[in-house]
N, CA, C and O atoms as CSV, one atom per row, in Angstrom:
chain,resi,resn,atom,element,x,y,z
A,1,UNK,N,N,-11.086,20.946,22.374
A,1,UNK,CA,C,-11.225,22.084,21.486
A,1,UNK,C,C,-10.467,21.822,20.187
A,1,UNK,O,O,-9.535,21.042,20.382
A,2,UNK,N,N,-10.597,22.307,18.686
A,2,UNK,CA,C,-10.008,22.296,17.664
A,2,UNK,C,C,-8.547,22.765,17.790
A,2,UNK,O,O,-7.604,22.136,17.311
A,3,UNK,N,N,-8.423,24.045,18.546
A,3,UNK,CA,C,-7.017,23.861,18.681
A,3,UNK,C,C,-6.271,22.610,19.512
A,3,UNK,O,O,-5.205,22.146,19.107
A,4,UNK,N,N,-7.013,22.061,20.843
A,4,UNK,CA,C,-6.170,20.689,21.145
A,4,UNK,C,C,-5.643,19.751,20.219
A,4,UNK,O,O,-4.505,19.295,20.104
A,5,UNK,N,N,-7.015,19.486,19.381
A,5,UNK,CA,C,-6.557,18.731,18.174
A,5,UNK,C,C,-5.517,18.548,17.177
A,5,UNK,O,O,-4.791,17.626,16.805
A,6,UNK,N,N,-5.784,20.190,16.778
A,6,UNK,CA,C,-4.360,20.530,15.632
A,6,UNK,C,C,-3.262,20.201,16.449
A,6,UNK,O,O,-2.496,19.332,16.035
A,7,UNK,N,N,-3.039,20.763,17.580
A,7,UNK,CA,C,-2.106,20.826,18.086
A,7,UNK,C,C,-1.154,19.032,18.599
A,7,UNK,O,O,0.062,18.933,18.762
A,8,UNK,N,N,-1.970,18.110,18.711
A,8,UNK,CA,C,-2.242,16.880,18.952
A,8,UNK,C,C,-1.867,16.135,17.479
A,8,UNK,O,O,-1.053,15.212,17.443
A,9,UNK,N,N,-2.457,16.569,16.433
A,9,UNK,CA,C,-1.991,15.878,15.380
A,9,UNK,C,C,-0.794,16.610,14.655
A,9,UNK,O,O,-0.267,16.082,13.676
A,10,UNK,N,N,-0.445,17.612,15.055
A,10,UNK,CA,C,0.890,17.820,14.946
A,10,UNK,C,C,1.916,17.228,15.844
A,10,UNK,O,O,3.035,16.739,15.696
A,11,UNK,N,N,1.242,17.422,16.665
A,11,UNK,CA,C,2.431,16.243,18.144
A,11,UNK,C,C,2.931,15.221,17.499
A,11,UNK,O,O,4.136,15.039,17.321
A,12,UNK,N,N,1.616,14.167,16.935
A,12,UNK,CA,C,1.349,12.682,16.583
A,12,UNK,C,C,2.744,12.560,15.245
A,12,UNK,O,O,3.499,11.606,15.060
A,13,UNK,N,N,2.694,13.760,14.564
A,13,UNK,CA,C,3.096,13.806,13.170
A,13,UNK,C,C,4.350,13.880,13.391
A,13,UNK,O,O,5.085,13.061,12.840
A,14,UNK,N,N,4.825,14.761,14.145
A,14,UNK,CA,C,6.310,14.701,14.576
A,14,UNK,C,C,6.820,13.306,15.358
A,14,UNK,O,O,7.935,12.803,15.220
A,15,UNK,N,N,5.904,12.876,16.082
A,15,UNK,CA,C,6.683,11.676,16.489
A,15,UNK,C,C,6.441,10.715,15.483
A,15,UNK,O,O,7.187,9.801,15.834
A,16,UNK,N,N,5.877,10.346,14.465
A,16,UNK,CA,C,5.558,9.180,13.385
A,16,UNK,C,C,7.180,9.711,12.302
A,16,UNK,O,O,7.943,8.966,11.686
A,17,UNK,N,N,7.211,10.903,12.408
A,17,UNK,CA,C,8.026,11.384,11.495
A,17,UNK,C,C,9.784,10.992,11.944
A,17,UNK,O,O,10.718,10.726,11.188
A,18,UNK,N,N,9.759,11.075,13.262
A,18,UNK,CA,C,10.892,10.490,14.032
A,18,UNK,C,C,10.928,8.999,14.367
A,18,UNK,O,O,11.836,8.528,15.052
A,19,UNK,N,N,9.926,8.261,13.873
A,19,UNK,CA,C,9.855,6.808,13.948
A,19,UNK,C,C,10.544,6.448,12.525
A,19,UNK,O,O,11.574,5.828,12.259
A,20,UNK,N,N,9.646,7.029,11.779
A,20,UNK,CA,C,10.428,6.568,10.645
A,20,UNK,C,C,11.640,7.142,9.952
A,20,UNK,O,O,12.093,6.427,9.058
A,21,UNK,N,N,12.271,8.307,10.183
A,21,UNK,CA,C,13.842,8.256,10.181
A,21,UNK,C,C,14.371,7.454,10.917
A,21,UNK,O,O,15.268,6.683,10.575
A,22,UNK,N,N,13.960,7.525,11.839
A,22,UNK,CA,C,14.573,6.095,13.032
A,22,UNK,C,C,14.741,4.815,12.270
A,22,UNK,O,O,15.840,4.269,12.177
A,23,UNK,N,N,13.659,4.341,11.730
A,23,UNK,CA,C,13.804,2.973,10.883
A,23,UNK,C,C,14.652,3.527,9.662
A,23,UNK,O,O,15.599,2.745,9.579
A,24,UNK,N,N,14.752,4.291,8.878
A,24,UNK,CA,C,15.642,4.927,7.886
A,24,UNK,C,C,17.214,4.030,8.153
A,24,UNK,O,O,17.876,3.118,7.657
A,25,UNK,N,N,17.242,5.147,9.445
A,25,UNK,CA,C,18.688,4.936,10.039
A,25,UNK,C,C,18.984,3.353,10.265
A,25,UNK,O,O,20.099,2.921,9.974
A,26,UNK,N,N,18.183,2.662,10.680
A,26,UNK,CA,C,18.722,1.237,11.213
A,26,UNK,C,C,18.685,0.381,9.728
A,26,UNK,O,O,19.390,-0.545,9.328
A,27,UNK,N,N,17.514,1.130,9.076
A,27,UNK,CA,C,18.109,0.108,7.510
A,27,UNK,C,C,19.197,0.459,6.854
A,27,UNK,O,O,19.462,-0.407,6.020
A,28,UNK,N,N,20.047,1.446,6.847
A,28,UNK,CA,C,21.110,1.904,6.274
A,28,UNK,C,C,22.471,0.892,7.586
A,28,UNK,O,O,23.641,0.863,7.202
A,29,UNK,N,N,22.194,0.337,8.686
A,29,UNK,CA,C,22.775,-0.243,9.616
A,29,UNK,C,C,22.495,-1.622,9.187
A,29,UNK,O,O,23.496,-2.309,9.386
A,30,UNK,N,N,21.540,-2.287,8.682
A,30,UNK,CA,C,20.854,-3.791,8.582
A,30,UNK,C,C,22.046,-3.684,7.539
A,30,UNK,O,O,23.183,-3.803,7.996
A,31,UNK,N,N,21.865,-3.440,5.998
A,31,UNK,CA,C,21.955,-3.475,4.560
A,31,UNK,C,C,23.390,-3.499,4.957
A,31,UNK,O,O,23.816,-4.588,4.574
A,32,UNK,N,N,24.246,-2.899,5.478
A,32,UNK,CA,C,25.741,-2.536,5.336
A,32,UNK,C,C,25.764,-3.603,5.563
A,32,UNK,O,O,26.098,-4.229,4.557
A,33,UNK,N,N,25.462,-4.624,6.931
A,33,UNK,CA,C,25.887,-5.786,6.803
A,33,UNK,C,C,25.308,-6.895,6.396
A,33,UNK,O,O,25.896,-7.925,6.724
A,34,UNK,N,N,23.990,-7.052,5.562
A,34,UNK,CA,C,23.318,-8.005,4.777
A,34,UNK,C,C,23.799,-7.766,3.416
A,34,UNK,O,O,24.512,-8.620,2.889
A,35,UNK,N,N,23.481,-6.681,2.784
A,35,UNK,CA,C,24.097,-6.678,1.405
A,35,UNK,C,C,25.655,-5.795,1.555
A,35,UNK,O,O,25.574,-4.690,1.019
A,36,UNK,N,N,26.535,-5.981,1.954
A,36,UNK,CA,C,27.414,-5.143,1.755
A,36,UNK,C,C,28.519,-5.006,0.884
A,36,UNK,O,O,29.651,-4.633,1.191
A,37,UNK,N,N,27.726,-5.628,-1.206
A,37,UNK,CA,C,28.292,-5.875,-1.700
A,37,UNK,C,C,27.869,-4.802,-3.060
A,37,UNK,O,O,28.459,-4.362,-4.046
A,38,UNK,N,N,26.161,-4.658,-2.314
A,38,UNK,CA,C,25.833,-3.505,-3.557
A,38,UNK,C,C,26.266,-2.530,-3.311
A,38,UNK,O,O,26.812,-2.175,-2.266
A,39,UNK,N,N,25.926,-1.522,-4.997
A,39,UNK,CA,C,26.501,-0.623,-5.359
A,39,UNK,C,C,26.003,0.965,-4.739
A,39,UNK,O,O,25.120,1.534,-5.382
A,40,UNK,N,N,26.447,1.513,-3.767
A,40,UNK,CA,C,26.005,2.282,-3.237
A,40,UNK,C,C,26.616,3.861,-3.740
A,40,UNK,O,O,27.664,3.755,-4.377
A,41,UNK,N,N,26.207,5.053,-3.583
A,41,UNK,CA,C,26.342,6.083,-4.523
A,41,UNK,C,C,27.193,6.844,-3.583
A,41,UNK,O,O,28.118,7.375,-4.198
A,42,UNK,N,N,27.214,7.080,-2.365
A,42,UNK,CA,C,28.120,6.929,-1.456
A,42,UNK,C,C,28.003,6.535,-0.369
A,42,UNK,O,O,26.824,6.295,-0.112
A,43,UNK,N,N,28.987,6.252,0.803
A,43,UNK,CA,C,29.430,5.511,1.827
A,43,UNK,C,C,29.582,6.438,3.627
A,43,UNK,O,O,30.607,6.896,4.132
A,44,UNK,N,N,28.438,6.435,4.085
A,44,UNK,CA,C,28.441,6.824,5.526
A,44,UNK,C,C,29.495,6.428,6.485
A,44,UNK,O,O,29.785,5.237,6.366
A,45,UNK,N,N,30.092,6.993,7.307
A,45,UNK,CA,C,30.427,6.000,8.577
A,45,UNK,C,C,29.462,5.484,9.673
A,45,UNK,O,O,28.472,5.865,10.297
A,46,UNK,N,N,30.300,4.391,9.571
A,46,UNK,CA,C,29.252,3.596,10.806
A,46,UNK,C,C,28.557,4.354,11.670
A,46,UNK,O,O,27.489,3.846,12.013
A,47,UNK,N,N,28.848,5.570,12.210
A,47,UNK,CA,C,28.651,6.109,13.325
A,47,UNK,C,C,27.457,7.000,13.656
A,47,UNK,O,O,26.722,7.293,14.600
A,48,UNK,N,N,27.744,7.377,11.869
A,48,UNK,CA,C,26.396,8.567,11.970
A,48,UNK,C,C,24.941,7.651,11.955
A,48,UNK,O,O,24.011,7.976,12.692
A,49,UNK,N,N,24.867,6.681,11.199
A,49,UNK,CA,C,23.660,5.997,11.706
A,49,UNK,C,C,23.301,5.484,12.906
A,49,UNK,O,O,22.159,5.566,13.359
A,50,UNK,N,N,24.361,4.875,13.530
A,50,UNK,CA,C,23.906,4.836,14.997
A,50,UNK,C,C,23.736,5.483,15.616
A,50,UNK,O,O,22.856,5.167,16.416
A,51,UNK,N,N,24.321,6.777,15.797
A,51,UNK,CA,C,23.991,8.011,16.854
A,51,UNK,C,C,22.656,8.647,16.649
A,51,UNK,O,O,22.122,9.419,17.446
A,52,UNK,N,N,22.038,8.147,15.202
A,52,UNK,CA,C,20.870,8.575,14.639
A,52,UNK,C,C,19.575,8.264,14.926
A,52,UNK,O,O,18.484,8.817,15.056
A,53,UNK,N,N,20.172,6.977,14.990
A,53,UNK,CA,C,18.927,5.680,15.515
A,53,UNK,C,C,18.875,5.735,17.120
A,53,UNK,O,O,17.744,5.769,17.606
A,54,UNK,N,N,19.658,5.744,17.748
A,54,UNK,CA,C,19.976,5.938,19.386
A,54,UNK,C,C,19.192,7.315,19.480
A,54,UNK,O,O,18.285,7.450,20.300
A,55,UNK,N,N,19.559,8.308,18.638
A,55,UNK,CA,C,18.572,9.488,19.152
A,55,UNK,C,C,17.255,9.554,18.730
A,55,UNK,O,O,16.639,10.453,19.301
A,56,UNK,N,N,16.522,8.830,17.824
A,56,UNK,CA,C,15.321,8.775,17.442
A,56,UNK,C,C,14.969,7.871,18.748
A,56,UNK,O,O,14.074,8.278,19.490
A,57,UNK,N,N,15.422,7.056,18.953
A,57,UNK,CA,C,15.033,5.788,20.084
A,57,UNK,C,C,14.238,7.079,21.575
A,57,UNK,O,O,13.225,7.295,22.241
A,58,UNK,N,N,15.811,7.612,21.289
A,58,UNK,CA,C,15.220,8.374,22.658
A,58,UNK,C,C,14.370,9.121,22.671
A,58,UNK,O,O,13.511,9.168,23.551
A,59,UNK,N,N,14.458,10.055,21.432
A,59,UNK,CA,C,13.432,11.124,21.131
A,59,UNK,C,C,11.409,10.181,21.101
A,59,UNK,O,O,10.445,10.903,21.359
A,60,UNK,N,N,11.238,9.014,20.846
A,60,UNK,CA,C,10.345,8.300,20.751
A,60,UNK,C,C,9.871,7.655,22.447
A,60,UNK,O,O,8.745,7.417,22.884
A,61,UNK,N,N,11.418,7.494,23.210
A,61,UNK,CA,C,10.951,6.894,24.330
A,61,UNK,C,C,10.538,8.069,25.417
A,61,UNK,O,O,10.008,7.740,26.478
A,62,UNK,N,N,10.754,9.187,25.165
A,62,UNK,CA,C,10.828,10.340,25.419
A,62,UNK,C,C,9.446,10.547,25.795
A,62,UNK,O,O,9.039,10.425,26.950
A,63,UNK,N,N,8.524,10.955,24.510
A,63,UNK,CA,C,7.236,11.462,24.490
A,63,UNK,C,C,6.363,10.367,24.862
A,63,UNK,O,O,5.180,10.639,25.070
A,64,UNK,N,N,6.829,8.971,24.999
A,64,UNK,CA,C,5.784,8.267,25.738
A,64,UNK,C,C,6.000,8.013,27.134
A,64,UNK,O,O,5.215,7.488,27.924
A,65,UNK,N,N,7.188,8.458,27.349
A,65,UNK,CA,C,7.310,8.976,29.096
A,65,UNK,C,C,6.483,10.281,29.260
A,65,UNK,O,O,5.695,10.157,30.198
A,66,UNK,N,N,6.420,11.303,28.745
A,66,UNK,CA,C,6.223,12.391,29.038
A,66,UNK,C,C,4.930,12.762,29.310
A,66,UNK,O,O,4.372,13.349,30.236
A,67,UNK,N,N,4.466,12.075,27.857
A,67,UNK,CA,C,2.443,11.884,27.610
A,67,UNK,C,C,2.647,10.521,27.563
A,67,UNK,O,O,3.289,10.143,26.583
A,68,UNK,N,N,2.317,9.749,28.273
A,68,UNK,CA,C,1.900,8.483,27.772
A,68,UNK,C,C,0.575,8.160,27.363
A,68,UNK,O,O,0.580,7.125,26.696
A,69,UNK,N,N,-0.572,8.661,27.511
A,69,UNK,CA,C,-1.927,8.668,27.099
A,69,UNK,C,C,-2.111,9.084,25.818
A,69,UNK,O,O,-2.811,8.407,25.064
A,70,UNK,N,N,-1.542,10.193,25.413
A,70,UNK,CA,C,-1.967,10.891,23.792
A,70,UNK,C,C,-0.556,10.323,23.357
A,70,UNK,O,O,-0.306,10.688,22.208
A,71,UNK,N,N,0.536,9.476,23.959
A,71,UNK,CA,C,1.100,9.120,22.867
A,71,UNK,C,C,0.766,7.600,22.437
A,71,UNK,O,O,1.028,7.083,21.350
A,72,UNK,N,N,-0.003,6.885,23.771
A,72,UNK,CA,C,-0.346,5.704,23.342
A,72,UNK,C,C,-1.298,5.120,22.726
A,72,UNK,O,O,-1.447,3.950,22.375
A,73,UNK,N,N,-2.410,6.728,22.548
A,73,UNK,CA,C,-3.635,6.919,21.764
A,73,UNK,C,C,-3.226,7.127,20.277
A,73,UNK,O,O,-4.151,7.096,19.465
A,74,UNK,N,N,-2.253,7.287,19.917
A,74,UNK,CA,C,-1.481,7.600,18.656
A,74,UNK,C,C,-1.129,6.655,18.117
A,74,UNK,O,O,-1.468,6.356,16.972
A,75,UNK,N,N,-0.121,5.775,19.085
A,75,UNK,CA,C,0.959,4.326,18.495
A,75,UNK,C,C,-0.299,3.433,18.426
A,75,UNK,O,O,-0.214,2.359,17.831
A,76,UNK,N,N,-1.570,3.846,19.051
A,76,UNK,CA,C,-2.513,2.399,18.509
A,76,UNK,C,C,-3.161,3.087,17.152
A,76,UNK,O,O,-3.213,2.428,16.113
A,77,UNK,N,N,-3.651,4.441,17.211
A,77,UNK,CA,C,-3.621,4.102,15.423
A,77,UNK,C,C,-2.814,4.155,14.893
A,77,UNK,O,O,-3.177,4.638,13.821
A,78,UNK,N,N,-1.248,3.878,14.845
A,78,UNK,CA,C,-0.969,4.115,13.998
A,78,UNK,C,C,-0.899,2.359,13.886
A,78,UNK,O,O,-0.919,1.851,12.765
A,79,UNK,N,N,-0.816,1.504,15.101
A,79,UNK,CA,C,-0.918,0.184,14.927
A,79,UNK,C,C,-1.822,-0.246,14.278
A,79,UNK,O,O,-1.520,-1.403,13.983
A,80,UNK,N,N,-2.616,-0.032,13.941
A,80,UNK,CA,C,-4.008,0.205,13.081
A,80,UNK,C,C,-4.044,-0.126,12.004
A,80,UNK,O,O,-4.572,-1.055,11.392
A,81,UNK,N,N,-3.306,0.876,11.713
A,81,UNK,CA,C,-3.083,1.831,10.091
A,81,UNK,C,C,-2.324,0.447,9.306
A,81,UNK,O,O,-2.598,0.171,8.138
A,82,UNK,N,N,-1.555,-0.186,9.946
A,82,UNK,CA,C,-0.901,-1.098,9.330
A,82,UNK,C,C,-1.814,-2.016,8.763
A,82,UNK,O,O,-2.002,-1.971,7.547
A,83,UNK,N,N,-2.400,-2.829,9.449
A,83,UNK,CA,C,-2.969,-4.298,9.041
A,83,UNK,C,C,-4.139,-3.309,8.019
A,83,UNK,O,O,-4.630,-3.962,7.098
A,84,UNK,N,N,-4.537,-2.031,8.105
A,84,UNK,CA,C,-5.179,-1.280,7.116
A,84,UNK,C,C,-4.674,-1.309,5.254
A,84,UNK,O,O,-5.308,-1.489,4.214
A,85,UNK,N,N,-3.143,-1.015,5.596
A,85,UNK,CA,C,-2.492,-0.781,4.373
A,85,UNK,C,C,-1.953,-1.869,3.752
A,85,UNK,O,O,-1.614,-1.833,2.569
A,86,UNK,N,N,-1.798,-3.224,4.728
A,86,UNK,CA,C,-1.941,-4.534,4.139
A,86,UNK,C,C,-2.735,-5.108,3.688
A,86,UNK,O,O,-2.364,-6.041,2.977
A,87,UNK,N,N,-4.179,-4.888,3.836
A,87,UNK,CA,C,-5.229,-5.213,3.650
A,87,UNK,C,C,-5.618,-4.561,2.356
A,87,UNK,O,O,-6.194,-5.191,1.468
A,88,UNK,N,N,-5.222,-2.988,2.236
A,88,UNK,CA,C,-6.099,-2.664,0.787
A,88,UNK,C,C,-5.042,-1.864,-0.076
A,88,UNK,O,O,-5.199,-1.807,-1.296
A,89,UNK,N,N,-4.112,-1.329,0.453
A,89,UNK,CA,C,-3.404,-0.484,-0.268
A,89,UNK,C,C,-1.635,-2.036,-1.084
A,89,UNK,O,O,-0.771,-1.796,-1.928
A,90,UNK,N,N,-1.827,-3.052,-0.470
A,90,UNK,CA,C,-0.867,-3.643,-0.781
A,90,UNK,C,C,-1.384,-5.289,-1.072
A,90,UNK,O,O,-1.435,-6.159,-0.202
A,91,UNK,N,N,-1.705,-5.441,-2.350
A,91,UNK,CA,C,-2.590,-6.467,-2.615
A,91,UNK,C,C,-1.822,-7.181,-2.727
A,91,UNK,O,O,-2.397,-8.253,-2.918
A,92,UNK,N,N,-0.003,-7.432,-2.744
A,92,UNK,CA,C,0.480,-8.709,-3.173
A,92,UNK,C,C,0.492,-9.014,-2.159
A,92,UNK,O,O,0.804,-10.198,-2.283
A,93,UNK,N,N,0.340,-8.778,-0.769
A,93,UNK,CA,C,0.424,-9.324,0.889
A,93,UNK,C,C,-0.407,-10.705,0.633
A,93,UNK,O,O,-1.059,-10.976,-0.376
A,94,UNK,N,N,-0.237,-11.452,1.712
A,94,UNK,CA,C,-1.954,-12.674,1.669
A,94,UNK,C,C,-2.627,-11.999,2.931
A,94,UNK,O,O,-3.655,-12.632,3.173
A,95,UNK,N,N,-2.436,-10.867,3.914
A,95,UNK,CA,C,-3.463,-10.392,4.363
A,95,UNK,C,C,-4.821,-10.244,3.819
A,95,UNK,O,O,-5.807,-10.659,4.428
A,96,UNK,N,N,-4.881,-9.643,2.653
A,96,UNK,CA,C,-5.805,-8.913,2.083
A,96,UNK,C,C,-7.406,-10.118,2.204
A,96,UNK,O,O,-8.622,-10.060,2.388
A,97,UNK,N,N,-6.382,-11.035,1.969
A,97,UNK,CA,C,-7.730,-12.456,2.443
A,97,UNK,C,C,-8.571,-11.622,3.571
A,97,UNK,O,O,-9.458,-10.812,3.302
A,98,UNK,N,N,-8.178,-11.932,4.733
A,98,UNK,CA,C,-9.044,-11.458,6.108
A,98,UNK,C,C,-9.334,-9.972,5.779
A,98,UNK,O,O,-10.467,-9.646,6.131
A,99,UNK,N,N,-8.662,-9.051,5.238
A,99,UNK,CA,C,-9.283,-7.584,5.246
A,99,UNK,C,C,-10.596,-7.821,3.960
A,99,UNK,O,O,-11.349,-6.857,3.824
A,100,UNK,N,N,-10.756,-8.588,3.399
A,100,UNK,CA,C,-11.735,-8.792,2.507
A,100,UNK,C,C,-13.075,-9.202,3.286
A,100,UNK,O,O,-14.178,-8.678,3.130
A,101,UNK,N,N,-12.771,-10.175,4.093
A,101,UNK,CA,C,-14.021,-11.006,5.465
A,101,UNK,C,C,-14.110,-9.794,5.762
A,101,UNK,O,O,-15.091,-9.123,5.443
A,102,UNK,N,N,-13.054,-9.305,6.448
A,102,UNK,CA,C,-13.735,-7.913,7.405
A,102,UNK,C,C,-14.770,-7.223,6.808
A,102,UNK,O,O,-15.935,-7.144,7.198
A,103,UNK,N,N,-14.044,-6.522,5.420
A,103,UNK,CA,C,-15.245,-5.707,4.766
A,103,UNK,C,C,-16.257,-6.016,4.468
A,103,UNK,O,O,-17.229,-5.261,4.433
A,104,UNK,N,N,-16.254,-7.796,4.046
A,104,UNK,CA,C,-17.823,-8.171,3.923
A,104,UNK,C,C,-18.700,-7.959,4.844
A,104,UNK,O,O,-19.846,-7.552,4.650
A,105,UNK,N,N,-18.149,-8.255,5.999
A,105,UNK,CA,C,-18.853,-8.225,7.787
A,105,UNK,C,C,-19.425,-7.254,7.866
A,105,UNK,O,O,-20.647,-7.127,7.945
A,106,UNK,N,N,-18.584,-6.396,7.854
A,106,UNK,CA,C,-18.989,-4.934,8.152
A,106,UNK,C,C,-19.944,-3.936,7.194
A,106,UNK,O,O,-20.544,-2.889,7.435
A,107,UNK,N,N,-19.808,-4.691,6.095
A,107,UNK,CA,C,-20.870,-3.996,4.553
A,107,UNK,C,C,-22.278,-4.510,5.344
A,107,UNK,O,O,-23.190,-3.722,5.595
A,108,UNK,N,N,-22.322,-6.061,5.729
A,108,UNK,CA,C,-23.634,-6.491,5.878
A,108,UNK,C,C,-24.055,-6.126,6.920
A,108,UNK,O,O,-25.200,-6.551,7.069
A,109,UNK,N,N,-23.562,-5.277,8.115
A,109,UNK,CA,C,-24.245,-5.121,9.177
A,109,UNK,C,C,-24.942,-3.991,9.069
A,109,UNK,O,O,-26.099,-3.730,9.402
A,110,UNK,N,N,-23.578,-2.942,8.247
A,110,UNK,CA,C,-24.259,-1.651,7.752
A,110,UNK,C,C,-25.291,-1.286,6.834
A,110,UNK,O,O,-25.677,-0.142,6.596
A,111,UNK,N,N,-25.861,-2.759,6.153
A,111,UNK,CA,C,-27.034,-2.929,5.537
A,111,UNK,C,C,-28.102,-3.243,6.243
A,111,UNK,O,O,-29.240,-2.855,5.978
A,112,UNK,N,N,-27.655,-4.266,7.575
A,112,UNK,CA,C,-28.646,-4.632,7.853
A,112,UNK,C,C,-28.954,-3.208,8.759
A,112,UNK,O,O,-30.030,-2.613,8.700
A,113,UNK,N,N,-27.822,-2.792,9.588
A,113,UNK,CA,C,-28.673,-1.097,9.952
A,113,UNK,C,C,-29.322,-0.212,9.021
A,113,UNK,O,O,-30.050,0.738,9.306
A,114,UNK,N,N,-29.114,-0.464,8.312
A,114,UNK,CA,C,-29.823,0.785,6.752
A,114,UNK,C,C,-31.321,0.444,6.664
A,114,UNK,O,O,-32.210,1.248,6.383
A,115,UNK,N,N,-31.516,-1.199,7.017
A,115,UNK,CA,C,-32.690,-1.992,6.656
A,115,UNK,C,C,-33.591,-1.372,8.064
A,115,UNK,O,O,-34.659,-0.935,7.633
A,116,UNK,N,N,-33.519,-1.227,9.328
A,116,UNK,CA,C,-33.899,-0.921,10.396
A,116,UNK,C,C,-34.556,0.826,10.545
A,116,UNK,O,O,-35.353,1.217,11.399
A,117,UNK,N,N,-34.007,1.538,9.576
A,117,UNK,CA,C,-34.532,2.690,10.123
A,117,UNK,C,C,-35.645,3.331,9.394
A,117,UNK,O,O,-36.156,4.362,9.831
């Protein structure tokens, strides 16, 4: 039903939304100790990012214990979505090579179905 849906891509949205504060948090953890020479505007303690990232972890391992079907129907598009946004939205990648084949592939089949009916 349309409400499953809404209700489903709001699910989806909240957990994508807690993935990526999650990665937020662990790059503010990477950078402290890769660059920990730039100029930063101010200075966290160690702590709050980890307790941050540890709770996104869980909050993420959470809902694919809970639903694992509509959450693993989710993490594959969103696995998707990637080699998508390498392909057309981010042209300095060298993906974009193969997302180019793809689209040719797929233009000519959808011609050659166009040609059939």
């Amino acid at each position: 039903s349309p409400q499953n849906i809404q209700e489903s891509k709001q699910w989806y949205q909240r957990r994508v939304r807690g993935i990526f504060w999650g990665l937020c948090f662990v790059a503010v953890i990477v950078l402290r100790y890769k660059l920990p020479d730039i100029p930063r505007p101010f200075k966290i303690p160690l702590i709050v990012p980890v307790v941050a990232a540890l709770t996104s972890l869980y909050l993420i391992i959470g809902s694919l214990y809970a639903n694992p079907l509509i959450s693993g129907a989710w993490c594959l598009a969103a696995a998707i979505a990637v080699p998508v946004y390498y392909g057309y939205v981010d042209n300095e990648k060298m993906c974009h090579r193969w997302m180019d084949k793809l689209t040719g592939k797929l233009l000519h089949y959808l011609d050659a179905g166009e040609m059939n009916k």
